[in-house]
C-alpha positions as CSV (number, residue, x, y, z in Angstrom):
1,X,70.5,-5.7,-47.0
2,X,66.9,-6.0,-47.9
3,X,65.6,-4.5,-44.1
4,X,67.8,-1.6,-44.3
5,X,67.1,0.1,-47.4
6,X,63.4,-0.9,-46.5
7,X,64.3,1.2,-43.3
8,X,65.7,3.7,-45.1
9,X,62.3,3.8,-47.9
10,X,60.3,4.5,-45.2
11,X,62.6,6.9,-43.0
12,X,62.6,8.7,-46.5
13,X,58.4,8.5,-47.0
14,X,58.3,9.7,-43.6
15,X,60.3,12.8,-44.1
16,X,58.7,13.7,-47.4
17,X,55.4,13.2,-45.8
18,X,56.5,15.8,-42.7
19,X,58.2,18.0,-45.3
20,X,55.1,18.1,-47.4
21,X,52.4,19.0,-44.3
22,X,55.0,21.9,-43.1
23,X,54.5,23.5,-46.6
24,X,51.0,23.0,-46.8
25,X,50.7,24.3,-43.3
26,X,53.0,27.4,-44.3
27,X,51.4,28.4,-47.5
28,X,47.8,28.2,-45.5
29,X,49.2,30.3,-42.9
30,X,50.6,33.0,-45.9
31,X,47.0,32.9,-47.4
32,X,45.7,33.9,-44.7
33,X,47.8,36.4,-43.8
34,X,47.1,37.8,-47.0
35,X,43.8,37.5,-47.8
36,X,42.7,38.7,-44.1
37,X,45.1,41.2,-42.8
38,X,47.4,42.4,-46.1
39,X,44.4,42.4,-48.4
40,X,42.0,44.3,-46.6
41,X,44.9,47.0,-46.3
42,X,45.8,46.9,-50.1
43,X,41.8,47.5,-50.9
44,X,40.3,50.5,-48.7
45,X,44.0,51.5,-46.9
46,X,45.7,51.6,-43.4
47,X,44.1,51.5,-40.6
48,X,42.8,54.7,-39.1
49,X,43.2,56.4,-35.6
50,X,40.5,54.7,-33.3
51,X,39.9,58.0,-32.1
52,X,41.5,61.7,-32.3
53,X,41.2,64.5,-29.7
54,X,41.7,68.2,-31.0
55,X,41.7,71.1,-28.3
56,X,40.5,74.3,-29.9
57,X,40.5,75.8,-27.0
58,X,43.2,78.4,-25.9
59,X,43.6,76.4,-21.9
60,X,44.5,73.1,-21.0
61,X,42.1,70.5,-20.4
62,X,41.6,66.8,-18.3
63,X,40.3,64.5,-20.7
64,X,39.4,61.1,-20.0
65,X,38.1,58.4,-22.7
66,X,36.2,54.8,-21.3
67,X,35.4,52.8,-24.5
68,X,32.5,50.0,-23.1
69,X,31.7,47.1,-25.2
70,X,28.0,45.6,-25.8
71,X,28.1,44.4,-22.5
72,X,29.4,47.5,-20.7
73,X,32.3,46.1,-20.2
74,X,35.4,48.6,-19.8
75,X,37.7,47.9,-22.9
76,X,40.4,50.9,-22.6
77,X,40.4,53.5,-20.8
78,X,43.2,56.6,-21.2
79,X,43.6,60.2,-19.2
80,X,45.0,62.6,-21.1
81,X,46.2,66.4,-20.5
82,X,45.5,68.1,-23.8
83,X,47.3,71.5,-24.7
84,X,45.8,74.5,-26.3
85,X,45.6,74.0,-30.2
86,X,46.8,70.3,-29.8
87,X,45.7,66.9,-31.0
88,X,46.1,63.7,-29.6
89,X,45.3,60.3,-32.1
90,X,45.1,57.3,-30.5
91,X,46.4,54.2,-33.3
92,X,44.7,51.1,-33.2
93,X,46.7,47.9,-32.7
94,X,46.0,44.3,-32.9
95,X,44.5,43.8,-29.6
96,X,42.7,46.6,-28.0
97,X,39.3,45.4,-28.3
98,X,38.0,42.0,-27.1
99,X,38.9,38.9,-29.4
100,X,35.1,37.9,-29.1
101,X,33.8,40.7,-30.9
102,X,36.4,40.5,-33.8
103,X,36.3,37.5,-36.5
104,X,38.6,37.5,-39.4
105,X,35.6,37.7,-41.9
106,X,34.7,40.8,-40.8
107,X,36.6,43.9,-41.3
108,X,34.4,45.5,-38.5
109,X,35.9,45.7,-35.2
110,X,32.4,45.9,-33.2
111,X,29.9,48.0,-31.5
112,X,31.6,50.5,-28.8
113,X,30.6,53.5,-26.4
114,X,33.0,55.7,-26.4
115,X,32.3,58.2,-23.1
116,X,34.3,61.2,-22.7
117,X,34.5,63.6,-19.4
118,X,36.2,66.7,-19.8
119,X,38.0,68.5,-17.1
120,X,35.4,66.8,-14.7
121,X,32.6,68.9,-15.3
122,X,31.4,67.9,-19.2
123,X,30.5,64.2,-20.5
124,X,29.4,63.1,-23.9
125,X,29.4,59.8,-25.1
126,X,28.7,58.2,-28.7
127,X,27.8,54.5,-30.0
128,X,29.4,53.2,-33.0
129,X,29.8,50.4,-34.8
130,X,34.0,50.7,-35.2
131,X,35.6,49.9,-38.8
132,X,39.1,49.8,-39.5
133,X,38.8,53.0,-41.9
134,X,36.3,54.9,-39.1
135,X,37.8,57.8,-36.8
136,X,35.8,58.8,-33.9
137,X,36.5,62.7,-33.3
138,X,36.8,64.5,-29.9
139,X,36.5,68.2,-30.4
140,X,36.8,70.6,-27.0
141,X,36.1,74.2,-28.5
142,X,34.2,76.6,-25.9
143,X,33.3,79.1,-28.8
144,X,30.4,76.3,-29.6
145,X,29.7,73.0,-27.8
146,X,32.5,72.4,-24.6
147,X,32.6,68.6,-26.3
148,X,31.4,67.2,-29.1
149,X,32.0,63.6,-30.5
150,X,31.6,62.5,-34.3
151,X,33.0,60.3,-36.7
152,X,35.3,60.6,-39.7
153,X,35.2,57.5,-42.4
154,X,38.6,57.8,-44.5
């Protein structure tokens, strides 16, 4: 009688034990869901557009957008075929960039090159240091500069 309500002492430490880490695991889990992804968002705001294109132009153009990393390395790369008085925004997910150049105590996202050829005839390119509230912005407009890049911070 003695051995099996020992048995059944321990079976019931054990399971209170097990219970206990899964909570502890759970709330650290929640905490940091919060305090790295849901807090960030509740401070400064959704994320923004990584990057927007606006055609000012009254044709269409071929537009193709390499992003490079530090170490050159191709991170996306996207053709597009914008209309006349169109823009394109590009949203920014949870894995488009490298997971070595993002660490959860940093809102910043990195350093990128973001190199732009229009309709095979134009380049530009522009280096920035990407944060989560940063937009870089393509403008094609003729009337001035055929392609221009700059950024908008929301």
């Amino acid at each position: 009688m003695d051995f099996w309500r020992e048995v059944i002492i321990k079976k019931s430490l054990k399971n209170n034990l097990l219970r206990s880490t899964g909570i502890v695991a759970i709330g650290i889990a929640l905490g940091y869901l919060f305090f790295f992804v849901l807090f960030p968002i509740i401070m400064i705001g959704a994320p923004t557009p990584l990057y927007s294109i606006h055609n000012f132009d009254t044709k269409n153009h071929a537009l193709i957008i390499r992003i490079l990393d530090l170490r050159n390395t191709t991170v996306l790369v996207k053709t597009y075929d914008v209309l006349p008085a169109r823009s394109i925004a590009y949203d920014r997910g949870f894995g488009w960039y490298p997971k070595a150049a993002w660490t959860p105590f940093t809102w910043s996202e990195g350093e990128y090159t973001f190199s732009v050829m229009l309709d095979e005839a134009y380049t530009a390119s522009h280096t920035t240091h990407v944060q989560i509230t940063q937009t870089v912005v393509i403008d094609i407009d003729f009337m001035d500069t055929p392609l221009k890049i700059t950024e908008v911070w929301v």
